[in-house]
C-alpha positions in Angstrom: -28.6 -44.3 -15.6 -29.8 -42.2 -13.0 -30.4 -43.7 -9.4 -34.8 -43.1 -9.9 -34.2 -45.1 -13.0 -32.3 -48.0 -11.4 -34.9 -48.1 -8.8 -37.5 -48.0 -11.4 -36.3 -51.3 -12.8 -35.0 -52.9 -9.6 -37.9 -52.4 -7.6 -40.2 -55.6 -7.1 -43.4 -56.1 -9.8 -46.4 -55.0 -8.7 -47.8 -58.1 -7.9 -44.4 -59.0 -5.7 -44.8 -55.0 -3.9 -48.2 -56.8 -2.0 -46.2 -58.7 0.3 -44.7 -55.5 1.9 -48.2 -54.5 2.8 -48.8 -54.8 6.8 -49.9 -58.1 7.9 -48.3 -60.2 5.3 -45.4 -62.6 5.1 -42.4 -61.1 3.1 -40.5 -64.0 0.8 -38.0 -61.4 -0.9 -35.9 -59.4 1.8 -32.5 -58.0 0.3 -31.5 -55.1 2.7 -27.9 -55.0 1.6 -29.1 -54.0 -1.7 -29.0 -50.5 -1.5 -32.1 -50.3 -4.6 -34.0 -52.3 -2.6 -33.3 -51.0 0.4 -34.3 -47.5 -0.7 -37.3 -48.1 -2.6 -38.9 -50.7 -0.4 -36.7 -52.0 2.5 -36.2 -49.3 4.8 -39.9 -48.0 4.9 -41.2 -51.4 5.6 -38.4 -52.4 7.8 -39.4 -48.4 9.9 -42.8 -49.9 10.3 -41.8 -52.8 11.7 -39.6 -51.5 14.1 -42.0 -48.8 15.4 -44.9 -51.3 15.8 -42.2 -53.4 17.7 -41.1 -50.8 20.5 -44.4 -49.3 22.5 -44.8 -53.4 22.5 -41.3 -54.4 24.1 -41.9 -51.4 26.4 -45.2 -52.6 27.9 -43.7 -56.3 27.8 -40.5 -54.7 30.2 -43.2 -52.9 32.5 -44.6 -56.4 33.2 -41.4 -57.9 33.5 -40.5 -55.1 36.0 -44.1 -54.8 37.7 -43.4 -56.2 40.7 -39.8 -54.4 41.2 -41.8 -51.8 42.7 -44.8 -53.8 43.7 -43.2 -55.6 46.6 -41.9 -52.4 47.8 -45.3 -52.0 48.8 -46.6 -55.0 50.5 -45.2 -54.7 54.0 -46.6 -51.0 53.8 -50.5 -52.8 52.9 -50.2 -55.8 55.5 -48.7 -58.4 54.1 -46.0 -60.3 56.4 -43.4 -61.0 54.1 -39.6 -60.9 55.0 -37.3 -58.7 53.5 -35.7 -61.4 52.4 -38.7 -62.8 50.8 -39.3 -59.4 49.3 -35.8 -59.3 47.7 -37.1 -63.1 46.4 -40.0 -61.8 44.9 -38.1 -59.1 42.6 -36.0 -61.9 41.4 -38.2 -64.5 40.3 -39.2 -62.4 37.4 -35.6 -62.4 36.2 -35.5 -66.1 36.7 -38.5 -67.1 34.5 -37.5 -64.0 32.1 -34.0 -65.6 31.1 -35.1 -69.1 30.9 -38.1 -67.9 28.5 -36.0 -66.0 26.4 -33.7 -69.0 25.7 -37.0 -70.6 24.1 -37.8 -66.8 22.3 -34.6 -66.9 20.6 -35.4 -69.7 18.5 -39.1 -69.4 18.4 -39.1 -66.2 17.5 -37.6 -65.9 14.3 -39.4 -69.2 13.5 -42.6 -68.0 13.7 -42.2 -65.0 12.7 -42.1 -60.9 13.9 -45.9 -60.4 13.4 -47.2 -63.5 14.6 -44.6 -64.0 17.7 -45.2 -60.2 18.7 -49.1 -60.4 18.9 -48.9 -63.9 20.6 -46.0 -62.5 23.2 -47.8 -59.2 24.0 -51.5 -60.9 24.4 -50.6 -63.8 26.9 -49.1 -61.5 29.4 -52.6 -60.0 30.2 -52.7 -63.2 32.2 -50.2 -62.5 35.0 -51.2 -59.3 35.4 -55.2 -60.1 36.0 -53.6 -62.6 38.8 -51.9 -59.7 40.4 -54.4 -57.2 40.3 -57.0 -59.4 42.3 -53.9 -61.0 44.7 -52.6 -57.6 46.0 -56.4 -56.7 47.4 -56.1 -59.9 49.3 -53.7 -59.8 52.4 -54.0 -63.7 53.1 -52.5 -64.3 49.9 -49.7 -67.2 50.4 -46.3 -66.3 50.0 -46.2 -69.5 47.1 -49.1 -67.7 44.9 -47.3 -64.5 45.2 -43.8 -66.3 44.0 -45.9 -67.7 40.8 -47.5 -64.5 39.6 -43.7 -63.4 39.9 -42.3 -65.6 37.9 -45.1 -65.9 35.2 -44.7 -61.9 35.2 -41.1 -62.8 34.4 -42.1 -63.8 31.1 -42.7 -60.7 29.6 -38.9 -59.9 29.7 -38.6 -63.0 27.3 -39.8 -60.6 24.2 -36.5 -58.8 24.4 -34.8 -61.5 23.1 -38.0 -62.8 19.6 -38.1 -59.0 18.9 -34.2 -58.2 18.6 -33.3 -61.7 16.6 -36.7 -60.5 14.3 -35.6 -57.3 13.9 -32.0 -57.9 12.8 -33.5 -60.0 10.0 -34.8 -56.8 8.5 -32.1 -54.4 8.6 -28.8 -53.9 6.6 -25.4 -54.2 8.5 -25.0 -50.6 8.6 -27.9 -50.0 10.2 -28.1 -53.0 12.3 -26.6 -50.9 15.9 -28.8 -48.0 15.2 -32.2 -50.3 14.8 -31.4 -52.8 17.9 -29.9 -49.4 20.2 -33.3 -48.4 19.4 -35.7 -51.4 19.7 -33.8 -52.3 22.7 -33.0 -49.4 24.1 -36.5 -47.7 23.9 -38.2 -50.9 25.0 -35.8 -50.9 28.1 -37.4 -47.6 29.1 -40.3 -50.2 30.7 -38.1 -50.4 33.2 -38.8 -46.6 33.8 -42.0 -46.3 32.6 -42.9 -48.7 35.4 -41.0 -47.4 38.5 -42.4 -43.9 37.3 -45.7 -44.5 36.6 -46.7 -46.9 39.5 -46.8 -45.0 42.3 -48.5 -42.4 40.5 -51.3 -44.9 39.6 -51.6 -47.4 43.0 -52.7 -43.6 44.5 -55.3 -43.0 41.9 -58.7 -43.9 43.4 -60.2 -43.2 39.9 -58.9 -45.8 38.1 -59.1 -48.5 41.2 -61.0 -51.6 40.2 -61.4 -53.4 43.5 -61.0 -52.3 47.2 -58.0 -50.1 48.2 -55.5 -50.8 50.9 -54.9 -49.4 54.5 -51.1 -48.4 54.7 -50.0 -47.9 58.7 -50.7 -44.2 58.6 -54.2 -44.0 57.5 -54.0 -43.1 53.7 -55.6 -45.6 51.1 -53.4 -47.2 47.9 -54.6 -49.2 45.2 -52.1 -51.6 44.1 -54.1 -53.8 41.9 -53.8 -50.6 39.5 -50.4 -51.4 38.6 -51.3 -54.4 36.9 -55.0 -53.8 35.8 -54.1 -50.3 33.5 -51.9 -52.1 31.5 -54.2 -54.2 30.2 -55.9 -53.4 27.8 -52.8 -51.4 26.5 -51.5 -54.7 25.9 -54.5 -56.2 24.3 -54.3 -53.0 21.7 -50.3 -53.2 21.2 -50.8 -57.0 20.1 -53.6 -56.2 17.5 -51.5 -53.2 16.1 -48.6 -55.9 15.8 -50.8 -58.6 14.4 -53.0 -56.2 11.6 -49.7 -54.0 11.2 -46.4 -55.5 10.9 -44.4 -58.3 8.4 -43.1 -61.9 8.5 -40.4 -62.7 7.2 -39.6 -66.1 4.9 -35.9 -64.9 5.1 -35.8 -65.3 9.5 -37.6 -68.5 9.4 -35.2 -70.4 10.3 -35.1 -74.4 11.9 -33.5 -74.8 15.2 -31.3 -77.4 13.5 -29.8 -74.4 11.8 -29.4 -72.1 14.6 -28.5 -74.8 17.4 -24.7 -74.7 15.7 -24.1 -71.6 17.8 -23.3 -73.7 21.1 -20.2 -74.7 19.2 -19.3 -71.2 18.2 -16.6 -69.8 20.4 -17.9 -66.4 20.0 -21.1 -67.1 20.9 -19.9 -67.9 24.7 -17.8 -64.7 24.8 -20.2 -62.1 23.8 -22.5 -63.7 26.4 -20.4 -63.1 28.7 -19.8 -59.6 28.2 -23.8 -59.4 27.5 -24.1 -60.9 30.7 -21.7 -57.9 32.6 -23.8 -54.8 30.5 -27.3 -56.1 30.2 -27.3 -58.0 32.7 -26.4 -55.2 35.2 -29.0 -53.1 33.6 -31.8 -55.2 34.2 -30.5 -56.2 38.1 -29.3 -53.2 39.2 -32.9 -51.6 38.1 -34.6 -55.1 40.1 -33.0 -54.3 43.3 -32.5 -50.4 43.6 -35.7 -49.5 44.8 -35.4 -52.4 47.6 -31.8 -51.0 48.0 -32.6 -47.5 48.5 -35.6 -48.0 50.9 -33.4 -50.5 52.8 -30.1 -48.6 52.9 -31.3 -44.8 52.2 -34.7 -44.9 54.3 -35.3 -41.1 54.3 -35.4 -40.7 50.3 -38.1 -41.4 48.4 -38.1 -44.6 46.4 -40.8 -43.0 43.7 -38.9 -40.1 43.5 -35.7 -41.3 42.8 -36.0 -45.2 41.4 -36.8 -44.6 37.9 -34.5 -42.2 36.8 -31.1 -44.6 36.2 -33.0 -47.4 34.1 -34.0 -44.6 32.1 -30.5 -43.0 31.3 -29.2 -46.5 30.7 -31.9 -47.1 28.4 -31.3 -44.1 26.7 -27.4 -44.6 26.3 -27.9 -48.1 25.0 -29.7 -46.1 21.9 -26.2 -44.1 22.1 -24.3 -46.5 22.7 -25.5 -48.8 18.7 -24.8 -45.6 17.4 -21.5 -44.4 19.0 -20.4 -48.4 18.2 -21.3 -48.3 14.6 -18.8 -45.4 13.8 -16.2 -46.3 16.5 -16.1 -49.7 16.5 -17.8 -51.5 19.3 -15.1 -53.5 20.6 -13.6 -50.3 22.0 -16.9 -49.2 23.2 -17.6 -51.8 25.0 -13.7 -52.4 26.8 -14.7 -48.0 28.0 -18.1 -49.3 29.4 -16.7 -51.4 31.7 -13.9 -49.6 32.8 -16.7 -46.9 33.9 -19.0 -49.0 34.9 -16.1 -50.7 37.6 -15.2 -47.3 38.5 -18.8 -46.4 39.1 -19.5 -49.0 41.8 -16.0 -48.2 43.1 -18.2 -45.0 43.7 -20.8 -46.8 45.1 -19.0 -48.4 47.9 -17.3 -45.6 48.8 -20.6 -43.2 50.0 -22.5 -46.8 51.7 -23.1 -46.2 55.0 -20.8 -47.8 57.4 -20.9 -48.4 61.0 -21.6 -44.8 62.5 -20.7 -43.4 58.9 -24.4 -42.5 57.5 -22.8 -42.5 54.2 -23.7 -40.2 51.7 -27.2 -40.7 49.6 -26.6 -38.2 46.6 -22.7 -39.9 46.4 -24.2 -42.8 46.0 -26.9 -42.3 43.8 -25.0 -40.5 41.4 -22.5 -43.0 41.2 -25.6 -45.6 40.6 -26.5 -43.4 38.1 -22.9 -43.5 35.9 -23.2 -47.4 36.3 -26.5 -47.5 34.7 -25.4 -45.1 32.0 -22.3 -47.2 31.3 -24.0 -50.0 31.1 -26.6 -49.0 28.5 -23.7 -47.5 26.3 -22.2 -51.9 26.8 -25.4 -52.9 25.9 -25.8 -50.7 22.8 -21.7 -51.8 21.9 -21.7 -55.5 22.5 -25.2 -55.7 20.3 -23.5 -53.8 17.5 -20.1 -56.6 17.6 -22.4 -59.7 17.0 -23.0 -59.2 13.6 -19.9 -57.9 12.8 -17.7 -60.9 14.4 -20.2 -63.3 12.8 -19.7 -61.9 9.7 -16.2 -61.7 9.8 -16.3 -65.2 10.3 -18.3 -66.6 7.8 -16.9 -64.1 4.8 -13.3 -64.6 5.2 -11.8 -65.2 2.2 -14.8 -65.3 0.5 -15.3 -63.0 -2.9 -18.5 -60.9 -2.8 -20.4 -61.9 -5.5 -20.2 -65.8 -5.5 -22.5 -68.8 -4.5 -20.3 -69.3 -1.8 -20.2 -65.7 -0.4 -23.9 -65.6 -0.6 -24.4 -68.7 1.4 -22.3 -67.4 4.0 -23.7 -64.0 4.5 -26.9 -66.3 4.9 -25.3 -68.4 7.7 -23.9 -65.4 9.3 -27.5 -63.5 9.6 -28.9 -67.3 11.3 -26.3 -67.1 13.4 -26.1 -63.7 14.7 -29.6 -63.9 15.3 -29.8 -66.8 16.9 -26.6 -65.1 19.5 -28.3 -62.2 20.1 -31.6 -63.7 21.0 -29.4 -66.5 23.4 -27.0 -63.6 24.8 -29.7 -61.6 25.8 -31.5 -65.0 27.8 -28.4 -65.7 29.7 -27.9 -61.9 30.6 -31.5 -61.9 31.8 -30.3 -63.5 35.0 -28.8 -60.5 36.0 -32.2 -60.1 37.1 -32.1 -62.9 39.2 -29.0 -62.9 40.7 -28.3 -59.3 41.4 -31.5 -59.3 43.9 -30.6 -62.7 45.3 -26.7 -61.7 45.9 -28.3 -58.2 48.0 -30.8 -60.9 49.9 -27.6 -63.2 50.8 -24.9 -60.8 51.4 -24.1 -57.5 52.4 -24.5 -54.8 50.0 -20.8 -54.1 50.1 -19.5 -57.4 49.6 -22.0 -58.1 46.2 -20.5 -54.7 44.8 -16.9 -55.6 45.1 -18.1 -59.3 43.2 -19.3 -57.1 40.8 -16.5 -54.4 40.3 -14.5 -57.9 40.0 -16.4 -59.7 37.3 -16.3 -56.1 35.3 -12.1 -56.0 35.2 -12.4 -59.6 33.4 -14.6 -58.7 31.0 -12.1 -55.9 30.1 -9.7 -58.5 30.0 -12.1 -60.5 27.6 -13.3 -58.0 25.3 -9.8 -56.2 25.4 -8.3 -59.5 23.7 -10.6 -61.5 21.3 -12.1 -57.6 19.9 -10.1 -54.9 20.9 -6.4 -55.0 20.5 -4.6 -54.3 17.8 -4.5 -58.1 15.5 -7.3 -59.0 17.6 -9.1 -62.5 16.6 -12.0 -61.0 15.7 -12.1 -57.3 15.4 -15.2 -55.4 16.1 
């Protein structure tokens, strides 16, 4: 029988192929069947992800907003500390990780179309706050700290859209389609540093008064927050009208809260925490760093470009570990992403030593690239190790099998959803370490943490009769 014939009788009846329309709640998801998965799975599965990335993106420019914001306040008259500003560029990741420990398990719950529109629409909220804040100098410190940290929860989507998307994907493909939602949505991060300074100049699009910087010229800093607006408020209708529940990923926290007993589970957050969460940190605080260490070179110019390489090489790095192996991927991050602060240390200035700015940045910019290539890796071993776990011994084929491929995908959902919250603190603490200790001494904390998680992912994943080989 030819493979169009199998299809033919394989695919769903009519009246089932509805439920793969957009807007609807799918109740028959097989993506490891490949007749399924070529007739109907894959195309609906596209759609879904697409709708999900301009969505994460926007959600990451919010989460990021004021990573570049506070860079600016000082400059418009507001008396905040440097300190204080580092504080303000961590609050975000504080709120962010906490949030996403809730989106893990909400998420797939509710579902990808509903949790996606809800997600995208309430962080118009935060944004309004700091678009009319920003025009006002007397602002308290306090209000500023609050619009921070409910800005921090648009980093929580990260973690509802990757557990959602998993749901739809087979294992083969499951590295390419996270590398992508997760890597593409972590250009925000980009986007954000990019795009602001371009648009707080913009007079045109100004929706309030401007600001008076020290030398005469006139921002508009509310713009950062008030253009993305009604991008947002269009991104959640195109999720709501456009993409797919599924029955499959609803799933009850009783079911999923098993993970905190999974050994596994603790591990790969730990590594998590020492790709992604260097991501997301070292992208809070460089702007602060460069303007603070590097006062000559332009934060606007410079700022954007290593969250963007990082977020590219995480799409790299899903791929590179589906064909490699992602254990091994993951044990080469870190070794270049040690060596890359190593780097960073070495052209600081010191004392009368001015250092050297394009040493330094370069070597920034191999740590952000290794650390997307970790993120893309480490994504890419969840399912795998889960898997592993659950099918051992088990004959494809049988109840039991079945019921264990069914615990694996709850499970590796639910650890890639929770990984991603605890990473999140990166954040958090990267900023806070640079406002409590020298920039020298946070860099060889992290160059330390780095050599254990080679240590980690080198044993349970890499070696040869590894205890869980991925």
């Amino acid at each position: 029988m030819s493979t169009a014939t199998q299809e033919a009788v394989q695919r769903p009846p009519l009246a089932d192929q509805a439920q793969y329309r957009p807007g609807r709640t799918i109740t028959r998801w097989s993506p490891e069947d490949p007749v399924f998965w070529r007739s109907t799975g894959k195309r609906v599965a596209t759609r879904n992800l697409w709708i999900a990335v301009p969505a994460l993106l926007v959600a990451f420019v919010v989460w990021q907003v004021w990573s570049i914001t506070a860079t600016n306040l000082g400059d418009v008259g507001f008396g905040f500390s440097q300190s204080q500003l580092f504080w303000l560029t961590a609050v975000p990741g504080l709120t962010g990780g906490t949030a996403r420990i809730f989106y893990t398990f909400l998420g797939p719950r509710i579902g990808q179309r509903r949790f996606t529109a809800l997600s995208t629409i309430v962080l118009v909220v935060p944004l309004l706050w700091l678009g009319f804040a920003v025009q006002d100098t007397s602002t308290p410190y306090g209000t500023m700290v609050m619009i921070a940290a409910l800005c921090g929860i648009g980093g929580a989507n990260f973690s509802s859209s990757l557990a959602n998307i998993g749901f739809f994907y087979p294992k083969q493909e499951k590295g390419n389609a996270t590398g992508i939602n997760g890597g593409l949505g972590n250009l925000g991060v980009s986007v954000v540093q990019l795009l602001t300074p371009v648009l707080i100049t913009s007079s045109v699009l100004a929706i309030g008064a401007g600001q008076k910087k020290a030398n005469g010229s006139e921002i508009h800093l509310q713009n950062a927050a008030f253009v993305w607006v009604p991008v947002l408020v269009v991104l959640a209708a195109v999720a709501w009208f456009g993409q797919n529940d599924l029955k499959v990923a609803s799933t009850p926290f009783r079911q999923q809260k098993i993970i905190f007993r999974r050994k596994h589970n603790w591990l790969m957050t730990y590594l998590y925490v020492g790709t992604f969460g260097s991501f997301i940190g070292f992208a809070a605080a460089l702007p602060l760093l460069i303007k603070t260490t590097f006062p000559a070179y332009s934060v606007a110019t410079y700022a954007w470009m290593g969250p963007a390489l990082g977020a590219l090489a995480r799409w790299a790095g899903g791929w590179i570990a589906d064909r490699l192996g992602g254990a091994r991927v993951t044990v080469v991050s870190f070794a270049g992403m040690a060596a890359s602060i190593i780097g960073v240390i070495t052209f600081l200035p010191a004392g009368s030593d001015r250092g050297s700015f394009t040493g330094f940045f370069l070597c920034f910019l191999a740590a952000f690239f290794f650390s997307g290539v970790g993120n893309g890796s480490t994504f890419r071993q969840i399912p795998v190790i889960f898997r592993g776990q659950h099918l051992k011994g088990l004959a494809e084929g049988t109840p039991q099998y079945a019921a264990a491929l069914r615990q694996a995908e709850i499970e590796s959902g639910a650890v890639t959803g929770f990984t991603a919250g605890i990473a999140a603190y990166g954040f958090f603490f990267i900023p806070a370490m640079f406002a409590n200790f020298s920039v020298t001494s946070a860099m060889w904390g992290f160059v330390g943490f780095y050599a254990s998680c080679i240590v980690v992912a080198w044993w349970f994943y890499a070696r040869p009769g590894a205890e869980a080989p991925s």
